[in-house]
N, C-alpha and C positions, 0 to 999 in steps of 0.2 A: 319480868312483868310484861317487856312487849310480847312472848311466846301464849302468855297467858291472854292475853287482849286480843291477840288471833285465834286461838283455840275458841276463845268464845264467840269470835265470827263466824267462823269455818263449823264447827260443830253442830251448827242446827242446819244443815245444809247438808253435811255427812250422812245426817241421823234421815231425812229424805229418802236418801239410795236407798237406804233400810226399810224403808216402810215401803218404799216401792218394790223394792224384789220379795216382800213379803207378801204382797197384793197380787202381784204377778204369778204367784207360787199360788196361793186362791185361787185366783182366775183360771191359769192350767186346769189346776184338780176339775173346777165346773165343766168347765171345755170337754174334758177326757171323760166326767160323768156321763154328760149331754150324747156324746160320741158314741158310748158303748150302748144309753139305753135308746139310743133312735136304731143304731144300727139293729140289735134283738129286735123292736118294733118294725121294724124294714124284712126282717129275715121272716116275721109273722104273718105281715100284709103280704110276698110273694106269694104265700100258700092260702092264705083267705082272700086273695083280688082285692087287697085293700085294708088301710089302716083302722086300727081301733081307735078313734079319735080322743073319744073319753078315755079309755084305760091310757094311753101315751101321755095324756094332760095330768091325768091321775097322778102319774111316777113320777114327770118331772118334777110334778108342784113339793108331791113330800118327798126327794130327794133330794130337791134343790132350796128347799123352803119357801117359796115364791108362790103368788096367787096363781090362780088357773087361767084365769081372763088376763093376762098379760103374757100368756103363750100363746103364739100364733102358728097353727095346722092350717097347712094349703093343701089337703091330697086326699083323693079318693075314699069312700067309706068300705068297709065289708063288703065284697060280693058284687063291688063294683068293676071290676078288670077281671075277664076272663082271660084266658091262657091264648085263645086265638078269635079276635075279634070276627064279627060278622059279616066282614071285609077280605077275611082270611091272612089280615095282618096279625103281628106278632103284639099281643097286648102289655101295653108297660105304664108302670105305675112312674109316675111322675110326682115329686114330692117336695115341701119346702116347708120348713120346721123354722120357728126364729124363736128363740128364748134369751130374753132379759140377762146380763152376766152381773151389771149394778154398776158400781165404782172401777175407773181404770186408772183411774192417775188418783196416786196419795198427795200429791201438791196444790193439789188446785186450788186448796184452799189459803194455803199460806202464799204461794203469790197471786193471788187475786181472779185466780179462772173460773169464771162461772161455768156448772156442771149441769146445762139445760136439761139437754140431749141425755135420755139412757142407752148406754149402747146393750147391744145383745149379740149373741152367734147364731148363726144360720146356716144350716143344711140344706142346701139344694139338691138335688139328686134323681136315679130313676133305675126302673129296677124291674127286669120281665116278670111277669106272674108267671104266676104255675097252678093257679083255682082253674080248673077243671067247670066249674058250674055244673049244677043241678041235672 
């Protein structure tokens, strides 16, 4: 009887870990989505001097199911970075992506942590062109 009266302490506490590494296993996969499709978007803007802003917001929203307006693009449009600025500097795209990831802790609710704050992943980064220009 006492093995049983710990078992049901310890049990709902066990079951925790579980739903954590199960959320975390979530979370990765988004990570690795986000990862692959900014970088193809990154490898586009080299050759166009600049991001497709819509099409980027496009992919993430239906591949991550998330609204579009809760994606945040910081970088250049089409046509904006040439390959060698006016300056005769080297042109580079500068770029910062932050997208919404949702829930990071399965607990928060059963010990009492309030979940204000959404967190997200962010991409910072930068990257020569190569647009040639008109």
């Amino acid at each position: 009887m006492k093995q049983f009266i710990v078992l049901l302490a310890v049990l709902p506490i066990m079951l925790l870990f579980l739903a954590q590494f199960s959320l975390e296993q979530q979370n990765n996969m988004k990570v690795a989505l986000i990862t692959d499709i900014v970088y193809a978007a990154k490898e586009e803007a080299k050759q166009q001097g600049g991001f497709d802003k819509e099409a980027l917001r496009e992919e993430l929203s239906s591949k991550l199911g998330i609204s579009k307006d809760s994606i945040i693009i910081d970088a250049p449009g089409i046509h904006e970075i040439k390959r060698i600025d006016e300056d005769g500097s080297r042109g580079i795209i500068s770029y910062k992506i932050v997208v919404p990831i949702g829930k990071i802790r399965a607990d928060s609710k059963y010990f009492g942590i309030s979940d204000k704050g959404e967190m997200g992943y962010k991409i910072e980064s930068s990257s020569p062109s190569e647009y040639l220009g008109n």
